[in-house]
DOTI-851005 format. One record per residue (C-alpha): residue number from 1; residue in three letters; chain; z, x, y. Coordinates in steps of 0.02 Angstrom, whole numbers, m for minus. Layout:
N
<site NUM ALA A <Z X Y>>
...
! end
This chain:
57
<site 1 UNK A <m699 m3205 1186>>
<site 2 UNK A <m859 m3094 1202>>
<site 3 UNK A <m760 m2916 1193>>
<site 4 UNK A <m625 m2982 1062>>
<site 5 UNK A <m593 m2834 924>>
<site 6 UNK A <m672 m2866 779>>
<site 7 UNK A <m599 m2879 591>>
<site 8 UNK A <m574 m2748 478>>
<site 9 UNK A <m672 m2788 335>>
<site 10 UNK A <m557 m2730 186>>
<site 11 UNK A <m390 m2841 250>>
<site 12 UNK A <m473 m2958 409>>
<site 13 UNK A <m337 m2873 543>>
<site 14 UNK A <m390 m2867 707>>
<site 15 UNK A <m452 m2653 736>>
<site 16 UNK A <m418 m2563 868>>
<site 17 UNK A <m529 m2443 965>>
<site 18 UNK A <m461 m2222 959>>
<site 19 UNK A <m525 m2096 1049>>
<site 20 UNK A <m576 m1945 949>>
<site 21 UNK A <m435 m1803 944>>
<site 22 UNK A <m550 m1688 1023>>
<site 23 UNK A <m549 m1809 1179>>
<site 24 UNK A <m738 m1819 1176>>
<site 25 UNK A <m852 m1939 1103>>
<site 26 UNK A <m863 m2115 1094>>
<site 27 UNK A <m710 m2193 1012>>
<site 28 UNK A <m701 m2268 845>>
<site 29 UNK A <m627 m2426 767>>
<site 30 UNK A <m490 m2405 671>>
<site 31 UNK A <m378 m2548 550>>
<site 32 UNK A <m185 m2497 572>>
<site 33 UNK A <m163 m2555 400>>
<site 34 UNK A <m307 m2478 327>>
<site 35 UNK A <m341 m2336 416>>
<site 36 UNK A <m184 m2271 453>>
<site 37 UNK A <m149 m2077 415>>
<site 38 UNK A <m14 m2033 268>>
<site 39 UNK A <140 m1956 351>>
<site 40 UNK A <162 m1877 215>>
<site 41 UNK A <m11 m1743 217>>
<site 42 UNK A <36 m1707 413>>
<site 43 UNK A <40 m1542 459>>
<site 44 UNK A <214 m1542 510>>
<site 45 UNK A <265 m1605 321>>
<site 46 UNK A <161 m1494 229>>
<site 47 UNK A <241 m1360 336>>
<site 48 UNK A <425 m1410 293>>
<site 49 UNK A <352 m1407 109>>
<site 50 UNK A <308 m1247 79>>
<site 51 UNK A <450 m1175 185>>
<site 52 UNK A <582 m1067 100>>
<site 53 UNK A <705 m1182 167>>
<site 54 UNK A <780 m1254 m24>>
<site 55 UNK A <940 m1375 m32>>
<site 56 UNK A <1102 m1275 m95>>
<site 57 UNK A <1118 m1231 m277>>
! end
């Protein structure tokens, strides 16, 4: 196959080709398993951390 993805080289998974987030711009290759964003330092988390909203005493 001459347009195959090719292999991320930290793990050898197949990568897969994003847009920016901007929406313009060529796109990028990205590895799911290597590349993938932390849940955890979204905006949305880091929000619900440092809300005053605390668990009952």
């Amino acid at each position: 196959m001459a347009n195959a993805p090719p292999n991320c080289p930290r793990c050898g998974r197949k990568m897969i080709a994003v847009s920016p987030s901007e929406g313009n711009g060529p796109s990028i290759m990205l590895c799911r398993a290597c590349d993938a964003p932390d849940p955890l330092q979204s905006e949305v988390v880091v929000g619900w951390i440092h809300s005053t909203l605390r668990p009952p005493d």
